[in-house]
N, C-alpha and C positions, 0 to 999 in steps of 0.2 A: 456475581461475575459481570462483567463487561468485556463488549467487542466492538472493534474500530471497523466501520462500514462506510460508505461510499455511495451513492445514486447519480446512475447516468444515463445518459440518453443519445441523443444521435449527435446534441450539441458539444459534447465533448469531444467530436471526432472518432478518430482510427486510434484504442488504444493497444499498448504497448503492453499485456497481462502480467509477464514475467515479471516488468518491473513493479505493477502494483504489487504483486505479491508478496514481490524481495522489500517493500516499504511496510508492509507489517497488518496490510489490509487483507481482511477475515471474512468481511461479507460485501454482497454487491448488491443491491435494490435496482432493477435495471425496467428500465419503461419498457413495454411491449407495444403502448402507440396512446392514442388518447381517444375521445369517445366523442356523441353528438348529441343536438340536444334530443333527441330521437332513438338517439341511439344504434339506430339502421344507417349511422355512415361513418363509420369508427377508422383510424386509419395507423396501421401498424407502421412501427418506428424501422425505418430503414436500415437501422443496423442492431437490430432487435436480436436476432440470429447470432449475428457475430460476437456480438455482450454476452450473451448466454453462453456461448462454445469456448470463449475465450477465456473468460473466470471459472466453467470448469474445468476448462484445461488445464489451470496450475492448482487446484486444490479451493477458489475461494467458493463459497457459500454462495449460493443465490437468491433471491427473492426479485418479486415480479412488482408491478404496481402500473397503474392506468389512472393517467390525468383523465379526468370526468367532464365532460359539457352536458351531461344528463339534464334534462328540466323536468324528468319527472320519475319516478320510483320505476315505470317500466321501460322508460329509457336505462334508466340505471340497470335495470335486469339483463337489458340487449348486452350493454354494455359490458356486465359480467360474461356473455355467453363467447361474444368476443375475445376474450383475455382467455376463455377455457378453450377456445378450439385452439389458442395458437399456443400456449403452454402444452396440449397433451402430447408434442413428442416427444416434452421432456421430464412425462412421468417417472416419479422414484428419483429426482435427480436433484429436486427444487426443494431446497433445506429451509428457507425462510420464507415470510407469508405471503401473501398473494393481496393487492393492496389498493383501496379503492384510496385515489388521491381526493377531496375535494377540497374545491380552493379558487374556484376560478368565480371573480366578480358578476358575471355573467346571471350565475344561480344566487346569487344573496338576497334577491326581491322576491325569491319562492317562499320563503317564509322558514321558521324552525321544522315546524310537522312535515314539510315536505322532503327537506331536507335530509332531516334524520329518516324516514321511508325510504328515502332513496339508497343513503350507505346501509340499509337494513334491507335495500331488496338485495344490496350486490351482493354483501356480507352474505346474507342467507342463502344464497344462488352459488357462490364459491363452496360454501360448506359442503350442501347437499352434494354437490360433485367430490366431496372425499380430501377436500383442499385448507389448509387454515388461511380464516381470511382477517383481515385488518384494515383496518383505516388512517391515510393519512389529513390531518388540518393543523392549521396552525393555532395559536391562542386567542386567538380573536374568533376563528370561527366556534371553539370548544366555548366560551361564553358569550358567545352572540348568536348562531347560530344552529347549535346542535343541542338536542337534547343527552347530554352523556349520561343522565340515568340510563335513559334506556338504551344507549349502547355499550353500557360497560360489561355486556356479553363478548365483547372485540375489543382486540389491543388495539392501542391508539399509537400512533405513529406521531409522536409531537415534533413538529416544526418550531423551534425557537433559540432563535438567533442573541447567545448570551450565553457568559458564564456560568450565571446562576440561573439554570430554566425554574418552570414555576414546578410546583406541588400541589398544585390543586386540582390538575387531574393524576391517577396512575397511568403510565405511559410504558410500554416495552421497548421501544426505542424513539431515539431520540437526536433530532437533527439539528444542531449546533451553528454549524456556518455555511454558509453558499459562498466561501472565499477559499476554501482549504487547497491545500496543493498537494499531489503524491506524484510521487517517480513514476510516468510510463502516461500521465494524460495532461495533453496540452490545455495550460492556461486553467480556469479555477473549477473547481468541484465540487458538492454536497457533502458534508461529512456527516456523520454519526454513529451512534454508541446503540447495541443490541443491550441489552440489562437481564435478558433470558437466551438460555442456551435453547435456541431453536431448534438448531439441529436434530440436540436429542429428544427435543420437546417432539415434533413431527415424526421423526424416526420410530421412536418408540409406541405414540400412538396411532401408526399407521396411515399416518394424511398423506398425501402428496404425490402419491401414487406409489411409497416404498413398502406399503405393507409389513405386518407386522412377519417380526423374523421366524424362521420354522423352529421349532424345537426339534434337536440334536435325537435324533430317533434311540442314542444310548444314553441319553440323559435321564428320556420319559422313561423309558423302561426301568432306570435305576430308581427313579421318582417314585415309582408303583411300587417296585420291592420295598422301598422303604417306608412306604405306605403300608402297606401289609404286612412288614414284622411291627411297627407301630399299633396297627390292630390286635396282633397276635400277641402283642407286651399287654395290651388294655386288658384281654381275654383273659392269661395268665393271672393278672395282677385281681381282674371280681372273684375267678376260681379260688386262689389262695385264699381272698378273703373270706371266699364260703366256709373253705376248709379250717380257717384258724375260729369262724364264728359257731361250724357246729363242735371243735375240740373242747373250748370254753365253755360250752353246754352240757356234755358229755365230763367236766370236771367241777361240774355244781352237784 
């Protein structure tokens, strides 16, 4: 399966949701703000709120993500803790994952080890809170940069700009152009393609604050009863067997 998605920020302006919608976009990757190299001076996206209300308000999919200026694994920690205080009022709500961006030139003289530490503190810090978490980079940082053995415990978010992206990492989504155009947001956009159904992915296993669903209190009960003529078949069926093994004995 494949889904047509979207990432925006405060640079796109005031948009227009109804029309994304009615354009045939499914999911939304929306900035909640960016981070520092410290971590302690993160600064939420101005129209963070309004992204979030507005794609749920027609049906579309959300997911979150934070550009990083982290320079170290516990900046990067802050910097997760930041993205969880301001996402929880929209526990049970946030369909797709929660997404440490890194990318910014600034961190590329930290070296691989520190690097990969850092999307492995966020990563690990988003989890722990109940959340699925992911990383975005583009191809250059995935072989210059990061160690992807040891994060292919996290979907990758790949950035690359082409019709034929690469295969040389596995990616769950995947970012194509920073020229795309949809009905309802002025001037050019982020496109990209979901390759897993998040939704149900998170849904089902309880992240994101939806929790897993109750069972239908006439279900379990039917569940048990037929748990227990299933015992009661087993029971019958050794019984019989006694009886047809002592007949044959009793016919020697």
């Amino acid at each position: 399966m494949s889904r047509k998605g979207i990432d925006v920020s405060k640079w796109q302006g005031a948009i227009n949701w109804p029309l994304v919608k009615q354009d045939g976009i499914e999911f939304a990757m929306i900035r909640v703000g960016y981070g520092s190299s410290s971590g302690d001076s993160c600064v939420l996206d101005p129209r963070f709120h309004e992204n979030v209300a507005g794609a749920l308000s027609v049906g579309i999919e959300v997911g979150i993500y934070l550009y990083s200026y982290a320079k170290s694994p516990q900046a990067a920690q802050k910097e997760a803790q930041f993205v969880l205080d301001y996402i929880a009022p929209y526990s049970g709500k946030l369909a797709y994952p929660i997404v440490f961006d890194i990318e910014d030139n600034s961190q590329k003289k930290l070296g691989k080890a520190t690097i990969t530490a850092m999307v492995e503190a966020f990563c690990s810090t988003i989890e722990k809170s109940g959340y699925y978490a992911s990383f975005y980079a583009n191809l250059d940082w995935c072989k210059n940069y990061l160690d992807m053995n040891t994060l292919k415990k996290y979907d990758l978010w790949l950035a690359h700009w082409t019709d034929n992206p690469s295969k040389a990492y596995p990616y769950g989504m995947w970012q194509y152009t920073s020229k795309g155009a949809v009905n309802g947001i002025s001037g050019r956009v982020d496109m990209n393609i979901a390759y897993k159904d998040y939704g149900k992915i998170i849904r089902d296993a309880g992240l994101n604050g939806f929790g897993k669903a109750p069972v239908d209190p006439e279900k379990e009960q039917l569940i048990k009863k037929v748990e227990e003529l299933e015992k009661t078949v087993q029971r019958m069926k050794a019984g019989l067997a006694s009886i047809e093994q002592i007949a044959a004995s009793a016919r020697q």
